[in-house]
C-alpha distance (Angstrom), angle and dihedral (degrees) to the residues before:
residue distance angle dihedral
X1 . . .
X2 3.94 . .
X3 3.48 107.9 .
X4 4.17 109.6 -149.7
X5 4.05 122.6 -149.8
X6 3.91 114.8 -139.0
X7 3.38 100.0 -71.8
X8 4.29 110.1 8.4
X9 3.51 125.7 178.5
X10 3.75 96.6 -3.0
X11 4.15 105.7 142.1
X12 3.89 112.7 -155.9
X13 3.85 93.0 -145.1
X14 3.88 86.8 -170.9
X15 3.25 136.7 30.8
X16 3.77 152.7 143.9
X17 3.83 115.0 -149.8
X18 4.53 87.2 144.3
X19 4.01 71.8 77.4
X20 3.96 110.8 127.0
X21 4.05 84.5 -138.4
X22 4.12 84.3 72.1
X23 4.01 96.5 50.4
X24 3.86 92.3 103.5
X25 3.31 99.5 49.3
X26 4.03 116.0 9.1
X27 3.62 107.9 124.3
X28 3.84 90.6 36.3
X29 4.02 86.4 62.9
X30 3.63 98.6 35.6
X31 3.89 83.1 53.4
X32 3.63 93.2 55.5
X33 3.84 104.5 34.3
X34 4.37 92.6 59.3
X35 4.20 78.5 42.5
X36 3.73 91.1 60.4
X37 3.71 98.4 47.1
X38 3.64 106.1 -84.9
X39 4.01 102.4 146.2
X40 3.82 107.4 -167.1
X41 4.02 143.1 5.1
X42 3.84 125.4 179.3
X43 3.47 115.3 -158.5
X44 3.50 123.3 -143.2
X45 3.75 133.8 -150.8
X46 3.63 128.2 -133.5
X47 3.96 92.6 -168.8
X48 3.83 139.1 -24.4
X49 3.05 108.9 -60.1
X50 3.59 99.0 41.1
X51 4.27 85.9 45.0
X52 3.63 71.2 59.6
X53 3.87 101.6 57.8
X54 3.61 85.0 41.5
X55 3.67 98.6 64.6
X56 3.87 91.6 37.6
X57 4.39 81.0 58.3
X58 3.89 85.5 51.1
X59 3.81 89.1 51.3
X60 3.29 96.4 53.1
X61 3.61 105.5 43.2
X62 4.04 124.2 46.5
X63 3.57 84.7 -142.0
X64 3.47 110.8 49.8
X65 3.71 124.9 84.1
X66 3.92 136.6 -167.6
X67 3.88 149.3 -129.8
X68 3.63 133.8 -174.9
X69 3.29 136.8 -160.7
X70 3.61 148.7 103.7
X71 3.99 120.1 -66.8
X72 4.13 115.2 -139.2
X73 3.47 84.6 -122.2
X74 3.91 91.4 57.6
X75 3.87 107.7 47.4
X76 3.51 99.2 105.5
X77 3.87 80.2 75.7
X78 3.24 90.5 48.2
X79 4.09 112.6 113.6
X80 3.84 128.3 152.6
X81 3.52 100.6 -114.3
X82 4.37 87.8 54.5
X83 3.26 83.8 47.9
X84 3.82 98.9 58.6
X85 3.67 91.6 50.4
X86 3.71 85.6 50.0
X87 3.80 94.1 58.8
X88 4.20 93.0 43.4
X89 3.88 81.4 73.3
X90 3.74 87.0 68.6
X91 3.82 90.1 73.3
X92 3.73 82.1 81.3
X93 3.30 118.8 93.4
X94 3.64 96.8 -145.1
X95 3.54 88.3 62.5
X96 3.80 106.8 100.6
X97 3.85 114.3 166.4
X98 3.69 145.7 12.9
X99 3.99 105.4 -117.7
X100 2.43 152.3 163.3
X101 3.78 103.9 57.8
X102 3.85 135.8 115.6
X103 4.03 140.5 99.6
X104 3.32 116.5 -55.5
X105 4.24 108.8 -178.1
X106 3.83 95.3 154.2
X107 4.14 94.7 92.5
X108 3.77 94.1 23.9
X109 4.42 80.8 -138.2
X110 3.60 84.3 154.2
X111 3.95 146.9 26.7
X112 3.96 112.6 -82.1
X113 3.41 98.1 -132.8
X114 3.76 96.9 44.7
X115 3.61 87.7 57.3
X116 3.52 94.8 51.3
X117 4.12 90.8 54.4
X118 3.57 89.2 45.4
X119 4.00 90.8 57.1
X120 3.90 92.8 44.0
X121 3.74 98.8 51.9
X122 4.28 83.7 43.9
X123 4.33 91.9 47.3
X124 4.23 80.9 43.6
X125 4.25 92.7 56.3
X126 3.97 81.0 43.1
X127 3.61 93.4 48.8
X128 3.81 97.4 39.8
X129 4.00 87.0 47.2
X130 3.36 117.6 38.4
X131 3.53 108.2 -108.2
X132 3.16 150.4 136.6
X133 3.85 125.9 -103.6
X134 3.99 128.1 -150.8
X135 4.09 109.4 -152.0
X136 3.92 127.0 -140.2
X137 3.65 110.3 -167.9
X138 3.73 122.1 164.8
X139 3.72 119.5 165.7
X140 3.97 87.9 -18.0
X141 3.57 105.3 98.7
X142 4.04 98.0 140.4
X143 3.95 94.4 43.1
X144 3.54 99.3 44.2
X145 3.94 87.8 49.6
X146 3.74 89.9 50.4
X147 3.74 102.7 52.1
X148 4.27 83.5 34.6
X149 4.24 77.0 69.7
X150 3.19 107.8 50.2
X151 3.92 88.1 62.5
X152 4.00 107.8 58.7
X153 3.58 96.8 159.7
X154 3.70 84.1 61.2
X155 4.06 127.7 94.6
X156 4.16 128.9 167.0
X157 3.28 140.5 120.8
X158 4.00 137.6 -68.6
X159 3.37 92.9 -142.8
X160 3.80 123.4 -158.2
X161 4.03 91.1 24.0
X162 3.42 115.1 -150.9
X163 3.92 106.4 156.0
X164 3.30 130.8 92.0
X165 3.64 131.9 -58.6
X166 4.01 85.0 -118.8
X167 3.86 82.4 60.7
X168 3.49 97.3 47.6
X169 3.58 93.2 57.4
X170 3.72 91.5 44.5
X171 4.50 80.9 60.4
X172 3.98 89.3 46.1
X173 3.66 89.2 54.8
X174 3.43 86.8 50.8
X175 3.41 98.6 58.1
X176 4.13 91.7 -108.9
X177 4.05 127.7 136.6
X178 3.66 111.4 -129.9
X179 3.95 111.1 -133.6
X180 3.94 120.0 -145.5
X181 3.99 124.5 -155.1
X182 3.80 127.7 -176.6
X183 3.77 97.4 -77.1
X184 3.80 85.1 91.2
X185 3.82 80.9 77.6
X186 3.76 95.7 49.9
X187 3.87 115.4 114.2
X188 4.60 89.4 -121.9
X189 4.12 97.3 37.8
X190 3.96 94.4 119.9
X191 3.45 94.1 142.7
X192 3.54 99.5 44.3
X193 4.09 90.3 49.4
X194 4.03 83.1 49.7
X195 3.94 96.6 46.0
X196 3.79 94.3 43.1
X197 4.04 84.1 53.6
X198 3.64 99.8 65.5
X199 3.68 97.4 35.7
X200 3.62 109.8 103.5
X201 4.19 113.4 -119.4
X202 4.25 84.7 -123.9
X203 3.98 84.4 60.9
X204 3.88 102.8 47.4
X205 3.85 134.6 106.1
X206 3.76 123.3 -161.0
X207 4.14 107.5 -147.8
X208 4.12 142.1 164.7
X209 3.35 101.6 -157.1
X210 3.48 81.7 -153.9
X211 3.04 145.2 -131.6
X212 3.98 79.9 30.5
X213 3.90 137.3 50.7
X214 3.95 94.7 44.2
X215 3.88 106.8 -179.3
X216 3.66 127.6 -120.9
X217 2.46 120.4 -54.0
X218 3.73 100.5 31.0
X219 3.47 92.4 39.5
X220 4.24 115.7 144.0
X221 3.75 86.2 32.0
X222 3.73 130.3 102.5
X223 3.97 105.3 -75.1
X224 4.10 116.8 -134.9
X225 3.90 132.6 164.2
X226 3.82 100.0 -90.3
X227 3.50 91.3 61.7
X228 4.13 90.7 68.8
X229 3.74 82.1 85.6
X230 3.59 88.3 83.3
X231 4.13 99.7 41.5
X232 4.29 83.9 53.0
X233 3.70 89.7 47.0
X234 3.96 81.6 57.4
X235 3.69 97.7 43.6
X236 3.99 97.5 45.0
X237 3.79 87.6 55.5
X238 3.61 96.3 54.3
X239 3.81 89.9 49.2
X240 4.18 89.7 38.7
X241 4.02 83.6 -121.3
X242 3.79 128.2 144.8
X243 3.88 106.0 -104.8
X244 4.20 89.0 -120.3
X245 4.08 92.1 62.0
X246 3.72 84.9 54.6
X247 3.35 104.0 44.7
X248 3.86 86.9 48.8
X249 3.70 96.8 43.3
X250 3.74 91.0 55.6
X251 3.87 94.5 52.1
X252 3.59 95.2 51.7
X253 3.59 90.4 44.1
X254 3.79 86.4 59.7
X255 3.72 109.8 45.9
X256 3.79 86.5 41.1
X257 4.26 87.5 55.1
X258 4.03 88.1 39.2
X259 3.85 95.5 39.0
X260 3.83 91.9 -120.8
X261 3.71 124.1 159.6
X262 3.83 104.1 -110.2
């Protein structure tokens, strides 16, 4: 019989550990998360420089891997010659994605149409590349689904999902992976509970997001990969699954999107 660890095989297929809520204690938890089990976490940048820290993560740690790209909530930062730099880091192999990028018109942090330039010229480099793209999209549906079509070559993940089943059907057509966070455990996620039904278990991502969207019954605490446990717990019972063909679903699901060696 296969004897697990705490948490084996579980993949955090999106993370941020670069996070300045982690200073105190990063490589401390990192240390002890891949010593309980935990098999995999990609990193994902928000901007340059923390594209940057991602990649310096990856570096240090076999099992760590990295994205870059520039966060909806970061564009007014956003310039071609950062951006260059930012795509030199894809020389590295451990650099798997662009992400994150997206719409974002919840806060209104930054001009609509900027942030729809800014997530063209990113899904372009993906397009032009070869790569994989990780989707933002908060309170964007329509716009993110439009610029999403203008790039067919392109497939990823809309990571955090939190639109509609309808939508998520509209990504699966597509050719996307649908990533879920904790907020399937939160007391009001309908539509996450009614996306995460129709997505098929070959086209689902487990993810933190941390340091946010801890599940229940962590939740308002700092977020890290063990904690998935409980968002697969949630996600195996709405597909009557055991928890262990989720949990290994998801990971091959994301080294196969991110090309990583399982």
């Amino acid at each position: 019989m296969i004897q697990y660890s705490e948490n084996s095989g579980i993949f955090d297929s999106h993370a941020h550990y670069d996070d300045e809520r982690f200073d105190e204690d990063r490589f401390s938890l990192l240390d002890a998360l891949f010593a309980s089990g935990i098999s995999g976490i990609l990193n994902v940048g928000c901007d340059l420089q923390s594209s940057l820290q991602a990649l310096a993560l990856s570096e240090r740690y076999p099992k760590i891997y990295a994205a870059a790209g520039y966060h909806p909530h970061n564009v007014e930062d956003f310039s071609e010659e950062d951006f260059a730099k930012l795509t030199e880091l894809f020389s590295n192999p451990k650099m798997v994605a662009i992400g994150e990028i997206g719409l974002d018109y919840h806060y209104g942090l930054s001009q609509k149409e900027l942030q729809k330039t800014v997530f063209a010229r990113q899904m372009e480099y993906a397009s032009e590349n070869n790569l994989p793209v990780i989707i933002h999209s908060r309170e964007a549906s329509a716009d993110t689904l439009e610029i999403v079509k203008r790039f067919p070559k392109v497939t990823g993940v809309v990571h955090c999902f939190s639109g509609s089943k309808e939508t998520a059907l509209e990504y699966l057509k597509l050719g996307y992976y649908i990533g879920f966070t904790g907020a399937v455990t939160f007391q009001n996620a309908k539509r996450p509970l009614e996306a995460c039904a129709v997505v098929p278990l070959d086209r689902l991502l487990l993810e933190t997001d941390c340091p946010y969207m801890a599940p229940v019954p962590h939740r308002g605490k700092r977020c890290e990969s063990s904690m998935i446990q409980k968002t697969a717990e949630k996600i195996a019972g709405i597909k009557g699954l055991p928890v262990r063909k989720v949990i290994d679903a998801a990971r091959q699901n994301t080294c196969l999107l991110f090309g990583i060696r399982d």
